[in-house]
C-alpha positions in Angstrom: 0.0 0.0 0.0 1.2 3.1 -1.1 0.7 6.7 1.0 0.1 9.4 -1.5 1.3 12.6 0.5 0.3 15.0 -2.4 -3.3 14.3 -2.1 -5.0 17.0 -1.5 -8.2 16.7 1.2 -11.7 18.7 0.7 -11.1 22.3 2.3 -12.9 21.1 5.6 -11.1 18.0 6.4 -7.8 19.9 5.7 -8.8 22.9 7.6 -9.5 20.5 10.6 -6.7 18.3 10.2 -4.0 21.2 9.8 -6.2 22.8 13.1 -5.3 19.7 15.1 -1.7 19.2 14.2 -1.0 22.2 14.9 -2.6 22.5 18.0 -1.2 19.6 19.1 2.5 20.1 17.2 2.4 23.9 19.4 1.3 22.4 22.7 4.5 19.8 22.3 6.5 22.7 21.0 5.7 25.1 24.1 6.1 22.3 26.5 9.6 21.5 25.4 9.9 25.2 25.4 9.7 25.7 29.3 12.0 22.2 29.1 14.5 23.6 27.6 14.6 27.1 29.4 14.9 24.9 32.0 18.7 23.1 31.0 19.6 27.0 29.8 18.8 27.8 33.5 21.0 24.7 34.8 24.0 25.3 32.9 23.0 22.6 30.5 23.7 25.3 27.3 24.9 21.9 24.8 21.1 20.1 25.4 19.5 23.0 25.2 20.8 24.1 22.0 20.3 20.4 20.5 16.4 20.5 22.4 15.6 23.8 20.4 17.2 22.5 17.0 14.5 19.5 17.6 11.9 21.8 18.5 12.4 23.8 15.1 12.6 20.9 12.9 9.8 19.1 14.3 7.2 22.4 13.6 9.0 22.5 10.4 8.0 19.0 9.2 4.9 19.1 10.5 4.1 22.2 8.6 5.9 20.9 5.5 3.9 17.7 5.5 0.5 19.2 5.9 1.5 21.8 3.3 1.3 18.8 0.6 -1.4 16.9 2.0 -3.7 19.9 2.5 -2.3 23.3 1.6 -2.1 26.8 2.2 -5.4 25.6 4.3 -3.6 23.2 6.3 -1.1 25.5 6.7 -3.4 28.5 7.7 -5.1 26.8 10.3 -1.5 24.7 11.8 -0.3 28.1 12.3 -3.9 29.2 13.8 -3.6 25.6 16.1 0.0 26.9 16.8 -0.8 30.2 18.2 -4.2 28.9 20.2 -1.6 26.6 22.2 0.8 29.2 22.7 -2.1 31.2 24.2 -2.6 28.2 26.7 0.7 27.7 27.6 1.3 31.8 28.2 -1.8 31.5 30.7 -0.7 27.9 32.2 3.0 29.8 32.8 1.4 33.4 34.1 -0.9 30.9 36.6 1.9 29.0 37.9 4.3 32.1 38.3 4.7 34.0 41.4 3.2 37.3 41.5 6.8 38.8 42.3 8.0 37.7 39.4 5.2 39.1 37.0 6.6 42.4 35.9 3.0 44.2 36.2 2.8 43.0 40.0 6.6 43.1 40.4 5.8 47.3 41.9 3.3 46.1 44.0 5.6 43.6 45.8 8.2 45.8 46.8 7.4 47.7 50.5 6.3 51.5 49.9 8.8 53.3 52.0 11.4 51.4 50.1 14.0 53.4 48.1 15.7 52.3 45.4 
């Protein structure tokens, strides 16, 4: 059986396919993301550089394969997907941030009769 990766799907199914790969190809991406801020933080600078060329390439194929299966519609809504799950991982990292730490509550943390 052969896979025909130049087919090209009905405008729906590749708007919904190209919506969940990319959802799901952004959620991975933003995950490793915090990962590999993570091994920059620890002194790890080797791994993390090889963790973000992975991270790249990965988006990359993914967008490159549904760009033959399904086109610029594919694409369109991976990159739609991609941005949704960047929008979900901003608002999972602001949650589990401390409020010191957030530069609009960073003021409100330090003692008014404090000078600098």
């Amino acid at each position: 059986m052969t896979l025909h990766l130049t087919a090209h799907l009905p405008l729906a199914g590749a708007l919904a396919l190209g919506m969940a790969a990319g959802l799901a190809a952004g959620l991975l991406h933003f995950r490793l993301l915090a990962w590999n801020a993570g091994l920059f933080a620890r002194g790890r600078p080797a791994a993390a550089l090889g963790l973000q060329l992975l991270r790249m390439a990965a988006i990359a194929a993914v967008l490159a394969l549904l760009a033959r299966t399904g086109g610029a519609a594919a694409v369109a809504a991976a990159l739609a997907g991609i941005l949704a799950a960047r929008t979900w991982a901003l608002r999972g990292a602001r949650r589990e941030a401390p409020a010191a730490t957030h530069p609009l509550h960073a003021a409100q943390a330090l003692p008014a009769d404090t000078e600098p």
